[in-house]
Legacy VTK file of the C-alpha trace (Angstrom):
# vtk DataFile Version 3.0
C-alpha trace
ASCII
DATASET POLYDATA
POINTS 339 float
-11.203 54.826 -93.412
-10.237 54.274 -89.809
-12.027 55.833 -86.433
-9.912 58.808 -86.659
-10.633 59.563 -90.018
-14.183 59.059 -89.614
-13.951 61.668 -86.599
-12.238 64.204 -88.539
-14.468 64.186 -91.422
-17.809 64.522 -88.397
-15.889 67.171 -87.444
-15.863 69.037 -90.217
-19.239 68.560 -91.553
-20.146 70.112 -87.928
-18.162 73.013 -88.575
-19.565 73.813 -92.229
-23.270 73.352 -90.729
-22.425 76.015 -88.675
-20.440 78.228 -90.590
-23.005 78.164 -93.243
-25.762 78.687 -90.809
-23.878 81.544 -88.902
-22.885 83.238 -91.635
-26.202 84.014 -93.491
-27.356 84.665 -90.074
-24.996 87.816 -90.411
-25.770 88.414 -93.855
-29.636 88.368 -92.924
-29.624 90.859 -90.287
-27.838 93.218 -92.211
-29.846 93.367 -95.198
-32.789 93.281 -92.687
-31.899 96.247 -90.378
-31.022 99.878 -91.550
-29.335 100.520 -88.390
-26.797 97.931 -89.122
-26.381 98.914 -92.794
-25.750 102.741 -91.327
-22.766 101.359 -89.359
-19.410 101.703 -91.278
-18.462 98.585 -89.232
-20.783 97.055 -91.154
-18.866 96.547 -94.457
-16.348 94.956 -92.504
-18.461 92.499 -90.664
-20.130 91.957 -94.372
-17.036 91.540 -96.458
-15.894 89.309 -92.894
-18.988 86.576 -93.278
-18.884 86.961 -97.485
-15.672 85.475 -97.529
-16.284 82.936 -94.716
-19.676 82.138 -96.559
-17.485 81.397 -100.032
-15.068 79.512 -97.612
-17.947 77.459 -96.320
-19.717 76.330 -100.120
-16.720 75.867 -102.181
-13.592 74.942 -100.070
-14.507 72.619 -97.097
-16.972 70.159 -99.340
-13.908 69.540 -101.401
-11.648 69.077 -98.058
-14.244 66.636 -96.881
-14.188 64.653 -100.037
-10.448 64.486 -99.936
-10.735 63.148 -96.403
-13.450 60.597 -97.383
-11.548 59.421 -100.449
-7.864 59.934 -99.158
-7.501 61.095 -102.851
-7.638 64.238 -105.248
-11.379 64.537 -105.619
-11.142 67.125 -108.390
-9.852 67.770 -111.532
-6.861 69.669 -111.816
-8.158 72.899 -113.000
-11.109 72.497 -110.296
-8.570 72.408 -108.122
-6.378 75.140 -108.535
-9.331 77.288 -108.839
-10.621 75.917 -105.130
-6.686 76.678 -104.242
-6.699 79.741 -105.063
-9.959 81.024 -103.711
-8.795 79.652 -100.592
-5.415 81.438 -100.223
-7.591 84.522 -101.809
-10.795 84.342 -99.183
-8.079 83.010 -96.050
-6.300 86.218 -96.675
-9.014 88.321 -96.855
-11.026 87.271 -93.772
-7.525 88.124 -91.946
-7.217 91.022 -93.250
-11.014 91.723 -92.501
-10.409 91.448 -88.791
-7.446 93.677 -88.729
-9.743 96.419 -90.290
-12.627 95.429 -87.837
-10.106 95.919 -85.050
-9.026 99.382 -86.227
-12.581 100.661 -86.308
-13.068 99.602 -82.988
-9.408 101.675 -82.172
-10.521 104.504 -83.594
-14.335 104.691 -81.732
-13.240 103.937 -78.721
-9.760 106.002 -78.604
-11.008 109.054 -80.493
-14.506 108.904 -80.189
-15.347 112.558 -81.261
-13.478 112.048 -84.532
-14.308 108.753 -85.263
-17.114 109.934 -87.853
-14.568 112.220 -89.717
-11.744 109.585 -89.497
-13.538 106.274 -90.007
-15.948 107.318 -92.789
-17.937 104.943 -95.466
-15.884 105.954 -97.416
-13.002 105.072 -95.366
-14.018 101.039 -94.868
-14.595 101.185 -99.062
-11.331 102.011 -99.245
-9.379 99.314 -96.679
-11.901 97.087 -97.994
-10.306 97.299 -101.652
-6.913 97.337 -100.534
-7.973 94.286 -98.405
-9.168 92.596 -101.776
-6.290 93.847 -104.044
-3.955 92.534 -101.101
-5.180 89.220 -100.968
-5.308 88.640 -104.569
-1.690 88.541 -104.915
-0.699 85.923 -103.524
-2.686 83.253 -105.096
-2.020 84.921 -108.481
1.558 84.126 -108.164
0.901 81.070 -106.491
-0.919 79.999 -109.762
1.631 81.747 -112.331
4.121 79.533 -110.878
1.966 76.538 -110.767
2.136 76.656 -106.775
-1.167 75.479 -106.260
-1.978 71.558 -105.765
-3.678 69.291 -104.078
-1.753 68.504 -100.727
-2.554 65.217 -99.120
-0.855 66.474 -95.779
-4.306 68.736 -95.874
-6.625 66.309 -98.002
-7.095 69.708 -99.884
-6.467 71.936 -102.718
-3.837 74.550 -101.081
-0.298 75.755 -102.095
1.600 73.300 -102.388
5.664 72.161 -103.772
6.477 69.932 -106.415
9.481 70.671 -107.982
12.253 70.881 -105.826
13.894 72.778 -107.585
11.350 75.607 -106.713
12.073 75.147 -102.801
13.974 78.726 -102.602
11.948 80.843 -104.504
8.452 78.858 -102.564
9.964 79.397 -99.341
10.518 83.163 -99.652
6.680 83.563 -101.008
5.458 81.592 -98.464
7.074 83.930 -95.615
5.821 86.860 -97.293
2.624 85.823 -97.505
2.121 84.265 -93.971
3.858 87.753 -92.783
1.893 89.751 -94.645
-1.420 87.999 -94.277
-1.230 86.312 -90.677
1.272 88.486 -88.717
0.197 92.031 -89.969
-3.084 90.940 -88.664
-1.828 89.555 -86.027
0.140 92.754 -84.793
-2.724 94.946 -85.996
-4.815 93.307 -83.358
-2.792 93.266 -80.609
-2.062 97.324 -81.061
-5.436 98.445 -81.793
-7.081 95.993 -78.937
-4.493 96.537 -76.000
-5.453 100.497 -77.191
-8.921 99.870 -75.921
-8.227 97.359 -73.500
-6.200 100.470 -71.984
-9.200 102.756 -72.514
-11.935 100.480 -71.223
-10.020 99.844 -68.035
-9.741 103.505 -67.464
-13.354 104.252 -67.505
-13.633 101.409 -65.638
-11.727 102.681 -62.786
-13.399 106.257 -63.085
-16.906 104.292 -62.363
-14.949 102.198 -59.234
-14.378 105.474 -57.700
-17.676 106.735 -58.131
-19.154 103.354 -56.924
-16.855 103.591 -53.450
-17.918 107.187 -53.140
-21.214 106.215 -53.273
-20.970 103.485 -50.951
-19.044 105.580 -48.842
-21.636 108.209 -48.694
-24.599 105.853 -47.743
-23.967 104.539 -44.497
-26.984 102.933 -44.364
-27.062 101.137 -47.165
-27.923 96.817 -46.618
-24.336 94.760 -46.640
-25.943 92.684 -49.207
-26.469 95.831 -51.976
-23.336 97.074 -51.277
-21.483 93.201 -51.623
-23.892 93.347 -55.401
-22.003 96.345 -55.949
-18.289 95.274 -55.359
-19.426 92.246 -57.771
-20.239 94.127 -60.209
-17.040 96.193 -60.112
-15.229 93.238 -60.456
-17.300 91.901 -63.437
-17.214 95.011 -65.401
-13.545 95.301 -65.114
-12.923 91.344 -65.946
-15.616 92.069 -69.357
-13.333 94.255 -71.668
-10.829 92.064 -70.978
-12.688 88.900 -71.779
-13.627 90.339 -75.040
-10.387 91.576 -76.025
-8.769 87.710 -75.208
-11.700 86.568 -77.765
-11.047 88.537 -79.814
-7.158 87.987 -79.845
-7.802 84.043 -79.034
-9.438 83.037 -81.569
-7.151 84.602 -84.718
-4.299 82.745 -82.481
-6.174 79.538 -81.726
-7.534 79.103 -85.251
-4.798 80.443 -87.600
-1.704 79.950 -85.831
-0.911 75.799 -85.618
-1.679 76.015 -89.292
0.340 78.735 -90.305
2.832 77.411 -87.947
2.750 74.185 -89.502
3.168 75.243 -93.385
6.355 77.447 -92.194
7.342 74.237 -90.284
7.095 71.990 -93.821
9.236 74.110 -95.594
12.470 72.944 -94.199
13.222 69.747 -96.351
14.049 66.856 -93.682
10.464 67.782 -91.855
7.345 65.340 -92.995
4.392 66.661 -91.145
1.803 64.274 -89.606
-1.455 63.714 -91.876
-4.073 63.549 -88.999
-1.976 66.694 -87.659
-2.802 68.328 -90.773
-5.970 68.108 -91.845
-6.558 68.923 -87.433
-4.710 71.990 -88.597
-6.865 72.365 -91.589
-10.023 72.127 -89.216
-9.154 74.721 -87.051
-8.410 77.523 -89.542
-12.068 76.636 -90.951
-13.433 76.671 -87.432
-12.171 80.744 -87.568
-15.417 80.431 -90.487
-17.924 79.169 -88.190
-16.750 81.076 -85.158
-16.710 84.707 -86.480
-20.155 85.463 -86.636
-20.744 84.896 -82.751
-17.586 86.415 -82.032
-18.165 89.535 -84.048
-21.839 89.584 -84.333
-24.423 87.449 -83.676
-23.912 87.777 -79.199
-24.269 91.159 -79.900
-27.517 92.573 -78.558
-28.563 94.542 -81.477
-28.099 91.646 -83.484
-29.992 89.269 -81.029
-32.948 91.703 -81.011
-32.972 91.987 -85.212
-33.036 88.130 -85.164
-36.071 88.280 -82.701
-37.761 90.822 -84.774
-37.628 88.705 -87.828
-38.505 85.279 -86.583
-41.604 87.641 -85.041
-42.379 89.033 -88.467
-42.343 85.606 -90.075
-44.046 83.912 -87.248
-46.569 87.220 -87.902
-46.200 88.217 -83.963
-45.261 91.886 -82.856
-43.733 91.721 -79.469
-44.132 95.898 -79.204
-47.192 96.435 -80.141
-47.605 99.733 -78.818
-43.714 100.709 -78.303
-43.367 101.723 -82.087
-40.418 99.129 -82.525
-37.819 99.163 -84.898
-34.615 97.951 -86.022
-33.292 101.960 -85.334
-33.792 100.884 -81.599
-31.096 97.987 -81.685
-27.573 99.689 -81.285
-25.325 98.971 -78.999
-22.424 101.047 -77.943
-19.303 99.786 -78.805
-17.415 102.337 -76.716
-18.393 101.312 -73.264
-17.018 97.720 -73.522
-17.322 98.101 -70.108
-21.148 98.012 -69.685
-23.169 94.762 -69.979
-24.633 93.277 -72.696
LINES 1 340
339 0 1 2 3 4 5 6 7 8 9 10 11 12 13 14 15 16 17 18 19 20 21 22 23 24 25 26 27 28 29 30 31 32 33 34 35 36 37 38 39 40 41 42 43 44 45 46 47 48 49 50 51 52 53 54 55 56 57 58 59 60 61 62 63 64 65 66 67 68 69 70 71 72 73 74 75 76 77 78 79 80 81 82 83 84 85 86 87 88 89 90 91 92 93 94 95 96 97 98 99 100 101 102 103 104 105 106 107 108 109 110 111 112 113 114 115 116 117 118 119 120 121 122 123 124 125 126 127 128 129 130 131 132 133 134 135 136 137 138 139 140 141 142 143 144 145 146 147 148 149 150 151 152 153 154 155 156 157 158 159 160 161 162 163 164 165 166 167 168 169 170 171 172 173 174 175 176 177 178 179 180 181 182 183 184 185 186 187 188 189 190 191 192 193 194 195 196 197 198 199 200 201 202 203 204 205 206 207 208 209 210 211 212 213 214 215 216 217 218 219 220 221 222 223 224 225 226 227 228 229 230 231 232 233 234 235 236 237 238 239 240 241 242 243 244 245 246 247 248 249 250 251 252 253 254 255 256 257 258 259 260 261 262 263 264 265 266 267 268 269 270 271 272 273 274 275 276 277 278 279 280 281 282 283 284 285 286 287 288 289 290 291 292 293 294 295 296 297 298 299 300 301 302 303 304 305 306 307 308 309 310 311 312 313 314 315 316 317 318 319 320 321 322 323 324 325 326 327 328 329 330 331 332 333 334 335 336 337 338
């Protein structure tokens, strides 16, 4: 195996560590806190590190051997069934995000009706059509014997090889990468730029307040009043800070990959091996990146983490403040407030 090789495989063994990590991180907190569990946000952020968990134990090991060995390192019925899990759990951890993003929509656009519109219920529901959706794919995938190990990825994936198949592989791979990648992808962008809109509006109802303020207290020190401007400015850069995460990310991770199997369907195109398995990386990176991005920055989630290394370590940081996991919310709506 040559340097780059040997780099790519570091690379991924630093991304499952982390995944892994992260991810029962998430799955901790909510089994730990009730306030968490109460959130219907919740399921999604579950069903979000479940999959990315699964992703973590039985697809990237199997990358990384194929990396090492620059070989199938499975059987072939091992391997379709690590195929198909990961178009299944790929699909679904899309699909999670686009619901995540639609709860957020929905509390911050209509936030008196958010608990009629956006009930348990509710996230049961887009949560099964999430699952039923992204099982499928892969089951056609493996009726038609679509699912391979593909060296281009050193990994059990869909994959062509009969020829003969090309037309009827390259209309189910469009549909799925449409209906997978770019629903999520336009779900995002509508329900975000919703709240992006939103956000900036209270934002600029609390600017005007702030200069009125300022206006009114003529005395006040140049240096409070300069802390104030500042913090205008910060509050109205933070929604959109989260929002570009938010967006980023899906992009970052999932697009050169998706880009690159719509890319390999034309016939005269031969993609690049390190290319691919780079390609590979990054969509697993969307594993280990998730739980910080959706969860684990989060205040309430920072404080159930403290509380539990406290009530292992047998410590009680509020001894007298009646502490308890009800206290850690955070309010999604005011994106623009800090952390």
């Amino acid at each position: 195996m040559d340097l780059a090789g040997v780099l790519l495989a570091l690379l991924l063994v630093l991304v499952l560590v982390v995944s892994l990590l992260s991810n029962l991180l998430v799955l901790l907190c909510f089994v730990y806190s009730t306030e968490i569990r109460k959130q219907v946000a919740g399921v999604f952020l579950v069903n979000l590190s479940f999959c990315n968990l699964l992703l973590t134990v039985l697809n990237m090991p199997f990358t990384l051997l194929g990396i090492l060995r620059s070989q199938q390192p499975l059987g072939g019925c091992v391997c379709k069934a690590v195929g198909f899990l990961e178009t299944f759990l790929t699909s679904n951890t899309m699909l999670s995000m686009a619901a995540l993003s639609i709860d957020k929509w929905i509390a911050v656009v209509f936030p008196l009706s958010y608990t009629s519109k956006m009930r348990y219920k509710d996230a049961v529901i887009l949560m099964g059509y999430s699952w039923l959706h992204s099982l499928t794919f892969p089951l056609v995938s493996l009726f038609y014997s679509w699912v391979d190990y593909n060296s281009v990825y050193a990994s059990c994936t869909l994959h062509l090889k009969e020829e003969t198949e090309r037309r009827r592989f390259t209309v189910f791979t469009i549909v799925f990468h449409s209906t997978s990648f770019m629903l999520s992808l336009v779900i995002l962008c509508f329900t975000y730029l919703k709240v992006l809109k939103v956000a900036r509006f209270h934002c600029k109802r609390i600017d005007i307040i702030t200069m009125q303020t300022l206006v009114l207290l003529v005395d006040i020190h140049p240096s409070v009043k300069q802390r104030c401007l500042n913090e205008q400015k910060r509050r109205r850069q933070r929604a959109t800070k989260k929002i570009s995460i938010f967006i980023g990310s899906f992009v970052i991770c999932f697009g050169p990959y998706i880009i690159t199997r719509l890319i390999e369907l034309l016939p005269f195109v031969t993609i690049n091996y390190y290319w691919g398995i780079i390609s590979k990386c990054l969509t697993y990176s969307k594993a280990a990146s998730d739980p910080f991005v959706y969860s684990l920055l989060r205040q309430q989630y920072k404080k159930v983490l403290i509380n539990i290394v406290n009530r292992i370590l047998k410590r009680d940081l509020y001894p007298s403040s009646g502490y308890n996991s009800s206290l850690d919310t955070e309010n999604d709506y005011c994106l623009h407030r800090t952390n």
